[in-house]
N, C-alpha and C positions, 0 to 999 in steps of 0.2 A: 504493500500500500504506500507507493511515494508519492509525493506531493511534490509539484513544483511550482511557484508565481513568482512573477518576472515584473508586477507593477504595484506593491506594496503600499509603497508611500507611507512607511513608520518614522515616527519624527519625535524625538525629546518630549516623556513627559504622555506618550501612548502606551499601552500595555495591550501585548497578544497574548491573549486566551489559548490553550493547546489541550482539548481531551480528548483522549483516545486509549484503547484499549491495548498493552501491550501481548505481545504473539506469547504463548506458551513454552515456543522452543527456539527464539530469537538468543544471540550473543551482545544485542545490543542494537540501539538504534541512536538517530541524532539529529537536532533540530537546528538548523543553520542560516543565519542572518549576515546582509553584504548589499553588496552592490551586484555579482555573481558567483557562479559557482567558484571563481579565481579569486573573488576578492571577499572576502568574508569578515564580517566585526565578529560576529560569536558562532561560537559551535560550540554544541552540547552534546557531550555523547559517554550516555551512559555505558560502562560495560559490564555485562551479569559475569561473565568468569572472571574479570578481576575485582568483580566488589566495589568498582571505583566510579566517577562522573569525573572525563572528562572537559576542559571547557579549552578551545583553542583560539585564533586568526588563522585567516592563512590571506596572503599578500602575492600578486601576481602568481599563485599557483603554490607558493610557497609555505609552509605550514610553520607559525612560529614558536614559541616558548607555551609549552603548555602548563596549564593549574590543574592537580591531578586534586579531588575531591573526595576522601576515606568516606561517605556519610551517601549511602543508596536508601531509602526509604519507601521505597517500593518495588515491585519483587514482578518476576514473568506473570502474564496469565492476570496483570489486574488490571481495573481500571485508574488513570489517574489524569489529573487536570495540572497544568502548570501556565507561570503567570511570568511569562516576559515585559519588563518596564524597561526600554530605554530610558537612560538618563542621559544629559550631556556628554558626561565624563563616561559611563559606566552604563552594563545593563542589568540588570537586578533580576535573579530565578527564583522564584516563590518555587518550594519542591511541595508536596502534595501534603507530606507535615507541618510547612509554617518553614520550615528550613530556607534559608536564604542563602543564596550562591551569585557574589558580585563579581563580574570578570570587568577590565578597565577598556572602552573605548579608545583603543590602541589605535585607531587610523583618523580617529575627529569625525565620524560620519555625524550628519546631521538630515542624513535621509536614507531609511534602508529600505530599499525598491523590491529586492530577493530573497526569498526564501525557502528554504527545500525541508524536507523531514522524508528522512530516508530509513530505513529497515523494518524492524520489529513493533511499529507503532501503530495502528491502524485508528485512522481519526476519524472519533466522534462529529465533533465542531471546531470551529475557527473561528477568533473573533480578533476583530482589532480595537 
């Protein structure tokens, strides 16, 4: 179940909605905001065999310094909802506990056009 939009228009100060039901035998999946698939502000990507989230950029194709996240709060096979807030600096991950995961607007986007959610995630709704 992946998702692709190519005309977003997320801007400082919006919040996307993300529910959907994760696959029962996924390794992981991941939700990814940018300008495109080359230029990305966040990537989120949980992984079930390592127990971890984590949250990247990648820049002209390149993938940079990742934040590796010990704290998975939900498990294959559930449903859950998560809350992306762009902020100026920063985008902010509401996890489906209250858990907050802030990664740093490392390129100054001040408009994210793109967004993909790739694997094991199969979405309910979408909201901006």
């Amino acid at each position: 179940g992946n998702i692709e939009i190519l005309n977003l228009n997320m801007k400082p100060g919006n919040t996307l909605k993300v529910k959907g039901k994760i696959s029962a035998d996924t390794v992981g999946f991941s939700i990814n905001l940018g300008s495109s698939s080359r230029d990305l502000a966040f990537h989120f990507n949980p992984r079930f065999n390592e127990s971890v989230i984590v949250c990247n950029s990648k820049h002209s194709d390149s993938w940079q310094t990742e934040l590796r996240v010990r704290h998975l709060p939900f498990f294959r096979g559930c449903t859950v909802k998560f809350f992306i807030e762009m902020l100026s600096d920063k985008f902010r991950m509401k996890l489906p506990d209250g858990h907050e995961v802030c990664f740093p607007n490392r390129h100054g986007y001040h408009n994210i056009s793109y967004v993909s959610i790739v694997g094991g995630l199969k979405i309910i709704s979408f909201k901006l």
